[in-house]
C-alpha positions in Angstrom: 12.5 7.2 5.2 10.3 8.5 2.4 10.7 12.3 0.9 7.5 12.8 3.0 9.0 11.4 6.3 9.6 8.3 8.2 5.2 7.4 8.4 3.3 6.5 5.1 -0.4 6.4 5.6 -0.7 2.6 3.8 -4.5 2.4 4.1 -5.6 6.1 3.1 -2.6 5.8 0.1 -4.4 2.6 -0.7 -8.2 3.9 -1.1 -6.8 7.1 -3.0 -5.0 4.5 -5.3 -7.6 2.1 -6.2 -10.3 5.0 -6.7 -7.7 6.4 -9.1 -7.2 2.9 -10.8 -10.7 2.3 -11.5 -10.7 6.0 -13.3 -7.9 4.3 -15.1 -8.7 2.5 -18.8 -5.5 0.0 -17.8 -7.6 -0.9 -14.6 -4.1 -1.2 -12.8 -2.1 1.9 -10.9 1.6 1.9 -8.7 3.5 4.0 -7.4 6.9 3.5 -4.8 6.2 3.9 -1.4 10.0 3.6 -0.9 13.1 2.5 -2.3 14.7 2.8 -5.8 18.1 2.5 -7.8 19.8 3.9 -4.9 18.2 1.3 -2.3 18.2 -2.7 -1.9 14.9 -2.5 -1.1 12.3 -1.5 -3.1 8.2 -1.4 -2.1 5.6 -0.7 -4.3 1.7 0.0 -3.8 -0.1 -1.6 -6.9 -3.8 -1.2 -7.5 -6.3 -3.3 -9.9 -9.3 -3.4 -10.6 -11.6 -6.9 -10.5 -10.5 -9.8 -12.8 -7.1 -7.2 -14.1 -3.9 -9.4 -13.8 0.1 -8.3 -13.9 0.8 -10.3 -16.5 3.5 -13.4 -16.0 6.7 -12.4 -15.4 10.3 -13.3 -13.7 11.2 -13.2 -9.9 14.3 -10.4 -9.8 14.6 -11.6 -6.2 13.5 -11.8 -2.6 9.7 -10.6 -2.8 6.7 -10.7 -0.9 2.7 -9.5 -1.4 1.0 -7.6 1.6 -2.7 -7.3 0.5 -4.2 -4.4 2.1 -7.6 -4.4 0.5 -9.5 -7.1 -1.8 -8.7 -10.4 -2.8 -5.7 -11.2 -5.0 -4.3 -15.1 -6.4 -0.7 -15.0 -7.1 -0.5 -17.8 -9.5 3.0 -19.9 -10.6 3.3 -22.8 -12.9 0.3 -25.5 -11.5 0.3 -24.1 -8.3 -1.7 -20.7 -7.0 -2.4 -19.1 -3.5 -5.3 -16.4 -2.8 -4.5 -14.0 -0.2 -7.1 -11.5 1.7 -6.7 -8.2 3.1 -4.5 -8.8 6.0 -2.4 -12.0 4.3 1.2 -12.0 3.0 1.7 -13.9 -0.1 5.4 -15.3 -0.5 6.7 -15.0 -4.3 8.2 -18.1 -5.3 11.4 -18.3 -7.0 9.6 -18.9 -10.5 7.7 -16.9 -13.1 4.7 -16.3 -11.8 1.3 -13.8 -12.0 -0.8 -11.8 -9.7 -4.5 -11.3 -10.2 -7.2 -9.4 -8.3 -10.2 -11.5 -7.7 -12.1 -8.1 -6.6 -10.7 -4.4 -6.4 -7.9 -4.6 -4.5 -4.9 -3.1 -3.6 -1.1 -4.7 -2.5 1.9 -3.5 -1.3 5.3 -5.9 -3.4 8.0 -5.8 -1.2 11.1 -7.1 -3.3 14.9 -7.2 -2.7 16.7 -7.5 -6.3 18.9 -10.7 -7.1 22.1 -9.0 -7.0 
């Protein structure tokens, strides 16, 4: 459960998000649905604008990529996948990046490495 209850409002939390990101001059936004230092699991709604990419980085752990709205390509090593409003994008166990294709908005599901 959430500070605001057990029901988060993905879709209307995503369009609030990704009109605030493209106010943004970073052309990215996030914020945690749920989860923290306290919880295994943590999920986070990310926003960015067109051609805006989280940078390559390290896989903590289990961790998965729900795209709500856009287009998105989740790229690692040679390999890359583009996922659609509606798909769910595995994270490899590998360093890896995420880029939106068009305005978009994702919800990363990840459980640390312990």
């Amino acid at each position: 459960m959430t500070e605001s209850g057990p029901r988060i409002p993905l879709l209307a939390l995503a369009r609030r998000e990704l009109d605030a990101e493209l106010d943004a001059s970073s052309g990215r936004s996030a914020r945690t649905l749920y989860g923290g230092r306290d919880r295994a699991l943590r999920q986070t709604l990310i926003a960015l604008r067109a051609g805006v990419a989280l940078d390559e980085h390290e896989n903590p752990g289990d961790a998965t990529v729900a795209v709500l709205i856009g287009r998105v390509a989740l790229r690692w090593g040679a390999n890359s996948a583009e996922g659609v409003a509606g798909d769910l994008l595995v994270v490899p166990d590998a360093r890896h990046s995420l880029e939106a294709l068009e305005d978009s908005v994702v919800v990363l599901s990840a459980v640390p490495s312990r």
